[in-house]
Each structure stands twice: as structure tokens, then as C-alpha cells.
C-alpha positions as CSV (number, residue, x, y, z in Angstrom):
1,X,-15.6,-40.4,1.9
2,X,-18.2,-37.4,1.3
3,X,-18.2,-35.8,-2.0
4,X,-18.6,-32.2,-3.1
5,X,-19.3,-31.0,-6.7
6,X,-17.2,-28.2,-8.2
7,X,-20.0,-25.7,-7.3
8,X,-20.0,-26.1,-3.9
9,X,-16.2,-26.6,-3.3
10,X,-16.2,-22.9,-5.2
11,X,-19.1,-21.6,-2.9
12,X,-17.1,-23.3,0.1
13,X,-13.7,-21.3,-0.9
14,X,-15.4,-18.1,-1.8
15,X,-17.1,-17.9,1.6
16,X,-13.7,-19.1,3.4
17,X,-11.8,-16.2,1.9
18,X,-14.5,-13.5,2.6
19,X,-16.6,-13.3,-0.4
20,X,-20.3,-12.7,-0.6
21,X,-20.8,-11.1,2.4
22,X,-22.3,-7.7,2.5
23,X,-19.6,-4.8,2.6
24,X,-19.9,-2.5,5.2
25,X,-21.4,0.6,4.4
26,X,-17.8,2.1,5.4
27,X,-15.3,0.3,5.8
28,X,-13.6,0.9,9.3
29,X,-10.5,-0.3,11.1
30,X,-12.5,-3.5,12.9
31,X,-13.5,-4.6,9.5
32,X,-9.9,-4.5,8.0
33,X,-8.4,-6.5,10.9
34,X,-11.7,-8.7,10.4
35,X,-10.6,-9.6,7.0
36,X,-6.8,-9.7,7.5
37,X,-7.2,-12.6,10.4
38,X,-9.6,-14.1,7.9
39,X,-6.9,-14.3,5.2
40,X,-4.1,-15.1,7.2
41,X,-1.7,-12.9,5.3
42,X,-1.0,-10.2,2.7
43,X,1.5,-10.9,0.4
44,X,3.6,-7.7,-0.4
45,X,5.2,-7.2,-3.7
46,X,6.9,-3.8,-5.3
47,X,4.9,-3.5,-8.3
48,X,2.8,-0.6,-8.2
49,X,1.5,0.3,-11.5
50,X,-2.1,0.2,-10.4
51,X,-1.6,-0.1,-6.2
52,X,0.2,-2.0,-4.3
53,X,-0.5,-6.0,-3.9
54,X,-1.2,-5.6,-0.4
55,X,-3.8,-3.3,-0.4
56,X,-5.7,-5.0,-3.3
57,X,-7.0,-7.9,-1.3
58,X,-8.9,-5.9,1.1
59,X,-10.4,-3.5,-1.5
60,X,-12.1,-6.4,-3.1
61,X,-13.9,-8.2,0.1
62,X,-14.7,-4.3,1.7
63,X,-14.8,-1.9,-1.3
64,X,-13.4,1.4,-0.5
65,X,-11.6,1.7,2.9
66,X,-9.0,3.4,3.8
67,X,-5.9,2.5,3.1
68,X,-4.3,4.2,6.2
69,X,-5.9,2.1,8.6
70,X,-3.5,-0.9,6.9
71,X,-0.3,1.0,6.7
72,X,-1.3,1.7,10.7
73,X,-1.5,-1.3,11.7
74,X,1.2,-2.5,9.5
75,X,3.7,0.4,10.0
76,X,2.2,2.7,12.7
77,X,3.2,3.0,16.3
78,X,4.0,0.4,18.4
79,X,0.7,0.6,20.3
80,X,-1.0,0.7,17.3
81,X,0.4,-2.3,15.8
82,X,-1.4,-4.9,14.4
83,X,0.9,-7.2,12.1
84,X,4.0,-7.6,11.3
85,X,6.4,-8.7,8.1
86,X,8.2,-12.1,7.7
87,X,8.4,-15.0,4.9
88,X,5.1,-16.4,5.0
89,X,3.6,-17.1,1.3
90,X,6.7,-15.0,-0.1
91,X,6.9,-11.4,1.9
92,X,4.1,-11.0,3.7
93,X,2.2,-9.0,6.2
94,X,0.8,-10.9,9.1
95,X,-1.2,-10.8,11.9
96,X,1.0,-10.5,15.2
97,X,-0.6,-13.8,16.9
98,X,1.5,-15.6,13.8
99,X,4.5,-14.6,15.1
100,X,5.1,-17.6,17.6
101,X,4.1,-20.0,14.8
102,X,7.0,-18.6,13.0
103,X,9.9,-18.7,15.2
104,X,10.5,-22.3,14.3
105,X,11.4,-20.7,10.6
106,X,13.0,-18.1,12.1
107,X,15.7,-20.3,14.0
108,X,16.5,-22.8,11.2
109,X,17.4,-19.3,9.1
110,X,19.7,-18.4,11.9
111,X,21.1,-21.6,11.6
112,X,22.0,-21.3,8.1
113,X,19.2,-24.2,7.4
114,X,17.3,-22.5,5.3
115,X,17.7,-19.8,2.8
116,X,19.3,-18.4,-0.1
117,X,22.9,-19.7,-0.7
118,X,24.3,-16.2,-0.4
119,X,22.0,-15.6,2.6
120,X,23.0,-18.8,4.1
121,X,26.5,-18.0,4.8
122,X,25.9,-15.1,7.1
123,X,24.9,-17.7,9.6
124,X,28.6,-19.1,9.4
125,X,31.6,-18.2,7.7
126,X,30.4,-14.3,7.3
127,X,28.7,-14.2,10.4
128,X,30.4,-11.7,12.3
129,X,29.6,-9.3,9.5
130,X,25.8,-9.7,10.4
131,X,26.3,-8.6,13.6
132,X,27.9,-5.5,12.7
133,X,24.8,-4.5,10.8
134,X,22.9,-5.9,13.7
135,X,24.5,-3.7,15.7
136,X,24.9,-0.5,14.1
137,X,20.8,-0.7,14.0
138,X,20.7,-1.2,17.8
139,X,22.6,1.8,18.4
140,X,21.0,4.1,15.7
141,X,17.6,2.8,15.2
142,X,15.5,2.2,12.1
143,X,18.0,1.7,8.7
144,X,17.6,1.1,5.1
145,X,19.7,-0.8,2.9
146,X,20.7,2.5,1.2
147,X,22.0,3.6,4.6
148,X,24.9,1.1,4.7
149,X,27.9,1.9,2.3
150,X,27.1,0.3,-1.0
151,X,24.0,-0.2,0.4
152,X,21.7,0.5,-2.4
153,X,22.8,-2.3,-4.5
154,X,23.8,-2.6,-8.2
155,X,20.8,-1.7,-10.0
156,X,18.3,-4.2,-11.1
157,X,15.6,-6.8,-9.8
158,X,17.6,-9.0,-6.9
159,X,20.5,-7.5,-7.6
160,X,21.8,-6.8,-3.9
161,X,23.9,-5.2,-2.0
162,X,25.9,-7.0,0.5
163,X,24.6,-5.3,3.2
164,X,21.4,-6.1,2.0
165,X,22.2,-10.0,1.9
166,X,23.4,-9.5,5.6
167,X,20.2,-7.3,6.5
168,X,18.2,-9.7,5.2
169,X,19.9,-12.9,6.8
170,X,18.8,-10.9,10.2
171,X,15.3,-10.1,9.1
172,X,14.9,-14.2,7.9
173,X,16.3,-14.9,11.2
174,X,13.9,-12.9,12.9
175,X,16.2,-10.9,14.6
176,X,15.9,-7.7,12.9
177,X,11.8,-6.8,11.0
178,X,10.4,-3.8,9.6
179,X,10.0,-0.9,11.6
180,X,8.3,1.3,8.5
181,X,8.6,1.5,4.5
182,X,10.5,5.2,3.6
183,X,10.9,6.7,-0.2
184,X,9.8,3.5,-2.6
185,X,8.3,1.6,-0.1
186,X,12.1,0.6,0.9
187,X,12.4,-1.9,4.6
188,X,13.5,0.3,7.2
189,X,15.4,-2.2,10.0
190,X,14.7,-2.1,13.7
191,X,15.7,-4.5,16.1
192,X,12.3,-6.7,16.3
193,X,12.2,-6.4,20.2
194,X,11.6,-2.5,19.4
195,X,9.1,-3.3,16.5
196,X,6.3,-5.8,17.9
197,X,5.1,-5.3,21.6
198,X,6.5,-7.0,24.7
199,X,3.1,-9.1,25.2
200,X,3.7,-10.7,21.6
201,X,7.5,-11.1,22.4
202,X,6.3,-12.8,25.3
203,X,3.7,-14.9,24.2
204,X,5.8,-18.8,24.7
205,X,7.4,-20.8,21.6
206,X,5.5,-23.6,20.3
207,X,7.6,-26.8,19.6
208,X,7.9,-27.1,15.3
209,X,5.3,-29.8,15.1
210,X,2.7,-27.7,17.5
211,X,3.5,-24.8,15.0
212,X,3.3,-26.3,11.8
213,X,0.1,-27.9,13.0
214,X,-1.5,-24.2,13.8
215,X,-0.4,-22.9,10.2
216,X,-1.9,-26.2,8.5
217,X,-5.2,-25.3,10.1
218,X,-5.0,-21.3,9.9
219,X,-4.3,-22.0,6.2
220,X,-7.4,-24.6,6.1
221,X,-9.8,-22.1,7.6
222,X,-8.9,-19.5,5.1
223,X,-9.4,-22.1,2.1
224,X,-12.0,-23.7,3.3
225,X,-11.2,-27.0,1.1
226,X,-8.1,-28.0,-0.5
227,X,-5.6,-30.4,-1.1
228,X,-2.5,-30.9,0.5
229,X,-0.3,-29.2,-1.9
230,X,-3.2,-26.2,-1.3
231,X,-2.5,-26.3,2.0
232,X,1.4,-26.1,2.2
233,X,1.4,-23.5,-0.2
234,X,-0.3,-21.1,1.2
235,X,2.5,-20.2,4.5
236,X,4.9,-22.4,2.2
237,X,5.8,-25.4,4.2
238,X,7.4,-28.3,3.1
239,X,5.8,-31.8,2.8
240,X,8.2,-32.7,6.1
241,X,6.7,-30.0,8.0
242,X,3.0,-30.1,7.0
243,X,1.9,-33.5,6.3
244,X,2.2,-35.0,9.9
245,X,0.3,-31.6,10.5
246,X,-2.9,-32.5,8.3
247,X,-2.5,-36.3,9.3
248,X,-2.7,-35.2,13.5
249,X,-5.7,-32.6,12.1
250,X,-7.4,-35.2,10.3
251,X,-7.0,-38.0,13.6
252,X,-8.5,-34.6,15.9
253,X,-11.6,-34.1,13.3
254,X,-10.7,-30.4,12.5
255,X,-10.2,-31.5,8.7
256,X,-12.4,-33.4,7.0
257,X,-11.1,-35.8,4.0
258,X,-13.2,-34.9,0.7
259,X,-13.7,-35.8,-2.9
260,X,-14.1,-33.0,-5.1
261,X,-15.7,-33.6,-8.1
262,X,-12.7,-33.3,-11.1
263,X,-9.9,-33.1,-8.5
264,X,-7.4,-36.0,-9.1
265,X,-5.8,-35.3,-5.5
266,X,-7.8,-35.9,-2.1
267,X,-9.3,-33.0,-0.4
268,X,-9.3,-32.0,3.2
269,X,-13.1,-29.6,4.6
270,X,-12.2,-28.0,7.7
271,X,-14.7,-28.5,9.9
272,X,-15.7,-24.8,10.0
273,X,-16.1,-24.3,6.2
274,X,-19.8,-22.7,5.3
275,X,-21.2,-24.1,2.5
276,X,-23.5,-21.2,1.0
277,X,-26.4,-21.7,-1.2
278,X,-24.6,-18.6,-3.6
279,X,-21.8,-16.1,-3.3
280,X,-22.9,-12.9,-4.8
281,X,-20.7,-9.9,-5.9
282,X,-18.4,-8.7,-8.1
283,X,-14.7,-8.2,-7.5
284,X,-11.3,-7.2,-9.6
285,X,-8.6,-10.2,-8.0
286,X,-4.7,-9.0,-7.7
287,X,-2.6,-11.2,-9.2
288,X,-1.2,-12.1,-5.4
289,X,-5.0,-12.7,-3.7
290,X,-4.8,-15.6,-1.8
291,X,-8.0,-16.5,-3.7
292,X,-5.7,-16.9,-6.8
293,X,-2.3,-17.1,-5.8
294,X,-1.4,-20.5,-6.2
295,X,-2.3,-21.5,-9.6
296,X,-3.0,-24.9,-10.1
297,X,-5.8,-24.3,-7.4
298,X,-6.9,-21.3,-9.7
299,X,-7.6,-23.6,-12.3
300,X,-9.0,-26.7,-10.5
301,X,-11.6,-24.3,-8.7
302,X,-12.5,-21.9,-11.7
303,X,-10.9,-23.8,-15.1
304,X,-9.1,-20.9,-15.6
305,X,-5.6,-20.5,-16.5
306,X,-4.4,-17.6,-15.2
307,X,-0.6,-16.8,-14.8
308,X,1.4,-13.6,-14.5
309,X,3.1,-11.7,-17.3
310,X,5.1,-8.6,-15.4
311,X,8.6,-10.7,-16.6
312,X,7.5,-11.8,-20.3
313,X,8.6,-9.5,-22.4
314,X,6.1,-7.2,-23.9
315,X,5.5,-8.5,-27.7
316,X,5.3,-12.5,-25.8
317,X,2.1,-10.9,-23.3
318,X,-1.1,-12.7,-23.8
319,X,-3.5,-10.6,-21.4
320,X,-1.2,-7.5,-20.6
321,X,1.2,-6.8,-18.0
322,X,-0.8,-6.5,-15.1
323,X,-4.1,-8.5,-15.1
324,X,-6.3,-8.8,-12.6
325,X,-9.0,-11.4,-13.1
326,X,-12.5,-10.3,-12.4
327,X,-14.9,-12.7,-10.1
328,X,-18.2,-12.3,-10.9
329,X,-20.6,-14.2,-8.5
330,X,-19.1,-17.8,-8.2
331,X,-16.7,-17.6,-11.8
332,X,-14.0,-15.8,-13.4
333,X,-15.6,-14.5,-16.1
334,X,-12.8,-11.4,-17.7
335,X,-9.1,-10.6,-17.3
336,X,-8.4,-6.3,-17.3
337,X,-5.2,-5.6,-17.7
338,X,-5.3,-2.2,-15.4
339,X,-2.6,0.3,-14.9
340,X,-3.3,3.8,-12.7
341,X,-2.3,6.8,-14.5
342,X,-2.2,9.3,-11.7
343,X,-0.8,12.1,-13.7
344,X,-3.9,12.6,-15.8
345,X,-6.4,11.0,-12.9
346,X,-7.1,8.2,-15.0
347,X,-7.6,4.5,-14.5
348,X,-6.5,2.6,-17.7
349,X,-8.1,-0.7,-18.5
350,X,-5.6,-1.5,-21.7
351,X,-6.7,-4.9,-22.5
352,X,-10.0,-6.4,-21.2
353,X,-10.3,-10.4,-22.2
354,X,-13.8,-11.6,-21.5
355,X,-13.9,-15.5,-21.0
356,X,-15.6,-18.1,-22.7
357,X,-19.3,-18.5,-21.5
358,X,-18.9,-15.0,-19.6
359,X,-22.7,-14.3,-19.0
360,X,-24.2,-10.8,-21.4
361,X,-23.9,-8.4,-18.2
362,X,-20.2,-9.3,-17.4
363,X,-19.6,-5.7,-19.2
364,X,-22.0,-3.6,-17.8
365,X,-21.0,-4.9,-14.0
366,X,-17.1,-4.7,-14.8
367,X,-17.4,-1.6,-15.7
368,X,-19.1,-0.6,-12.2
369,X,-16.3,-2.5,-10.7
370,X,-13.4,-0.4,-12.7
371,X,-14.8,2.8,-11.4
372,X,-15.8,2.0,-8.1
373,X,-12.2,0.8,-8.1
374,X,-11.0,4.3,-9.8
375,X,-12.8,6.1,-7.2
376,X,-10.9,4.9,-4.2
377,X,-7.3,5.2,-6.1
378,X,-8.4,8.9,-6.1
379,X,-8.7,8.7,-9.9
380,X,-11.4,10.8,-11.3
381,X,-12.2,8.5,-14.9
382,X,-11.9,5.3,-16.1
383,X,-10.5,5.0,-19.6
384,X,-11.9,1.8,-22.0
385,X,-9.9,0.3,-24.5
């Protein structure tokens, strides 16, 4: 079995995931599709005291885009679309060629199969309550949560409404999917057959197996090399439903078995991997990046421990409350715990930890990074703590 030392399975991941390559001058639409069918997905999450997670990952492969051509592609017209939301590596935006390869989730949720508990029941015993939500949205189009009586829940993280547990039994089930985002980025419902085109509607059904084997290898392109908990994670399959996947892609030659110098489990190459001789650049990570977002791969690839702290309370944080990890060439060599104060135009850095080791100019180059990062929020300074 070939082996690779922790250097090159680094350079090997960087390069899968879109690092090192020269950013475009300015960044246009072709470039953000580029980079989203790299990555495979952008996870979406409601935090947005610097931006919001989805946005992040592009701004640090492309620099300063615009952040309209995402929400276009992601929200726009229907001839403009370009991806679409579902469960993927939690909430997720995805590119609309994945929507075949998830219909096999899609009908085990309308089964009841899969799921929350409370969620879970909407398929049986509270099903005909479903499709009264289903179908007051088919005859008055595009509804929030806060639309339905009671709709707006009880106050609190996860703390929802029962129309939101039957809304989103029908988004799980793939019958109903976001049509935009209205007041704080809140899911506005369509039917899905008036959301995506006809030509993806269209497109035929894979069987579970032929699915499962396509996410296994979209996943492996965008990591480049990993192990098979790496690979599951990353569209969150179960070891049922991915490991006959990489055994049938190892048989066909598109992944590679590995050693990894330092890794206890086996490693799978795909075929296509690059293997630069260095990945140069600088780039602040959101804490969902799929670069990072599995943890235990965070630390086998970069020795860094590196976990969240938006639920520890604030006198328990380590690092601060939203930290991004900065990449400097191939390492994570600081952790800024950022925050953007749009009020006074100000990007706060309130706790920078630099690593162990970090090289002298890790500073100097961060800083760069901060305000090239303030400049595209629209924020005119960067404050130092």
C-alpha cells in the first residue's frame, strides 16, 4: 500500500478543496459556481455575528466577490437557479445535479425512517396534518413558519412550533424546499416542483446504492484523501450506506487505499487528487468550512484542536465565541475570534491566539487578511485587541 507523509496528504487536501490557486482578479459568477461544485456543499448556519457561514467558504478560496451572485443562484429566479437546500452535512446549499443523489434520503424521511422523533410522526399518526400545510402552500405560494398560527415558535434555539415540525417533515421529505430566505434569513416554503427547474425534476432516480456511491466519490474529490469516517461525514451517511460505496470505488480504481503517515485508520486517494509541490496563501477558515468541519480530521491533518464555543458559556470560552482559524500556507498557525460591528464600520478581532511554532510574519500577514476581509463586509477599520 503507497504511503504519504503528513505534508503531502495536507498539500493533497488543500489543493482538493481549492486552496493555493491564484484568485481571480474579480471574482465573477463562473468562479463562484467553480468553487461551489468543487466543494460539494455550503453548510448554512444562523449565526451571523461576523457573516453568515455560507458565504465564508467562498471568501476565502476567491477573496472578495460578491455575495449576490450566491444568494442568486441560491435564492434567485427560477432560471437563475443554481443550487438548492436539503440535509446534506447538516443544512446545506447544494448544487442542483445533487438533487437525484438525494432522493433516496428524501423518501426514507417520507417514510418516517429517518428523522427526528417529533418529525418522524408526521409520516404516520400526524400525517394528515402535513398535508394541510402542504397544501395551504400549493394554493398560496411561498410560506414561513411565522405565517402558520403559532407559527413562530416558543422562543429559543429548536424550540419549534408545530407547524414548523410539520414544515419541516415536508422539506426532509423533499416535498416542500426553500423558495427564498425573508426578515432573519427565515425558510420561505414552496412546493419544490415550483422551486428547482423541470430539467432537474426530470433528471431519473438513481437506485440507493448507485447514489450513495456518487456522494462517496463527490465527497472524495472534494477531500482529496481521507478515511472512511472522512468520507461519510462530509454528506453524512451512515456506515450501511457508504461503505459498500468506497468498497465498489476501491474494486473500479477511482479510490486509491493509502497510508498516511500518523493516521491510525486507512486512507482512501482518489484517483484525481493533485499532489502540489506547495499551497501558498493565506485565508481566515469559518468554523463550518469543509476544510475544518469535521474535527478529528482537523487535527489529524493540522495537529490542531480546534472546536466551537458559540454554546459554552462565556467565562468557560478558551478562544472566544466565534473563531475562525487562520491557514497560513500549508498550517494553522492563529485562531481570531472576529465579530462585525456594522454600527460603527468596524471589524473586531477580540481575541487573537497565535499557535505554537507560528512562523514571525504570521502577524503582519493576518493582519492583511483581517482587512482585506473588513473590506468586503463593507467595514471601513479593523480594530486589534
Amino acid at each position: 500500500m503507497p504511503s504519504l507523509s503528513l505534508a503531502q496528504a495536507r498539500r493533497i487536501a488543500l489543493a482538493a478543496q481549492g486552496f493555493g490557486a491564484r484568485a481571480p482578479r474579480s471574482p465573477g459568477a463562473a468562479a463562484v459556481r467553480r468553487t461551489v461544485a468543487r466543494l460539494g456543499l455550503l453548510q448554512i448556519d444562523s449565526v451571523n455575528v461576523l457573516a453568515r457561514a455560507h458565504y465564508l467558504p467562498l471568501f476565502s478560496r476567491l477573496g472578495g466577490y460578491d455575495r449576490a451572485l450566491l444568494e442568486r443562484d441560491a435564492w434567485g429566479p427560477l432560471r437563475a437557479r443554481r443550487l438548492f437546500e436539503y440535509w446534506a452535512h447538516e443544512a446545506s446549499l447544494l448544487p442542483l445535479d445533487l438533487h437525484p443523489l438525494l432522493r433516496w434520503r428524501m423518501d426514507r424521511a417520507a417514510r418516517g425512517e429517518i428523522g427526528y422523533a417529533t418529525l418522524r410522526r408526521f409520516a404516520t399518526e400526524r400525517r394528515a396534518e402535513a398535508e394541510a400545510v402542504l397544501a395551504r402552500i400549493a394554493a398560496e405560494g411561498p410560506l414561513t413558519a411565522a405565517d402558520f398560527e403559532n407559527g413562530a415558535g416558543r422562543g429559543g434555539w429548536w424550540q419549534w412550533s408545530e407547524a414548523k415540525h410539520a414544515l419541516e417533515w415536508l422539506f426532509w421529505s423533499g416535498r416542500i424546499t426553500t423558495a427564498t430566505r425573508r426578515g432573519t434569513f427565515a425558510r420561505a416554503y414552496d412546493l419544490t416542483e415550483r422551486v428547482l427547474p423541470a430539467a432537474v425534476m426530470a433528471l431519473p432516480t438513481p437506485t440507493p446504492g448507485e447514489a450513495q456511491r456518487a456522494l462517496i466519490d463527490r465527497s472524495a474529490r472534494a477531500l482529496g484523501v481521507a478515511t472512511a469516517a472522512d468520507l461519510r461525514d462530509y454528506y453524512r451517511l451512515k456506515p450501511a450506506e457508504a461503505d459498500h460505496a468506497i468498497a465498489a470505488l476501491e474494486e473500479a480504481g477511482t479510490l486509491l487505499p493509502v497510508r498516511v503517515e500518523g493516521w491510525s485508520p486507512r486512507a482512501w486517494l482518489h484517483r484525481d487528487a493533485r499532489l502540489p509541490r506547495r499551497v501558498p496563501g493565506d485565508a481566515l477558515l469559518a468554523p463550518f468550512d469543509p476544510l475544518i468541519f469535521e474535527r478529528g480530521r482537523t487535527e489529524r491533518l493540522f495537529g490542531l484542536r480546534y472546536r466551537i464555543e458559540i454554546y459554552v458559556p462565556q467565562e468557560r470560552r478558551t478562544h472566544g465565541y466565534y473563531v475562525l482559524p487562520f491557514l497560513m500556507d500549508e498550517a494553522l498557525v492563529a485562531r481570531v475570534d472576529l465579530k462585525a460591528d456594522r454600527r460603527s464600520g468596524t471589524l473586531l478581532a477580540r481575541r487573537i491566539t497565535i499557535e505554537p511554532g507560528a512562523p514571525a510574519e504570521t502577524m503582519p500577514r493576518l493582519r492583511a487578511e483581517l482587512e482585506r476581509m473588513a473590506a468586503w463586509l463593507g467595514l471601513s477599520t479593523v480594530a486589534l485587541p
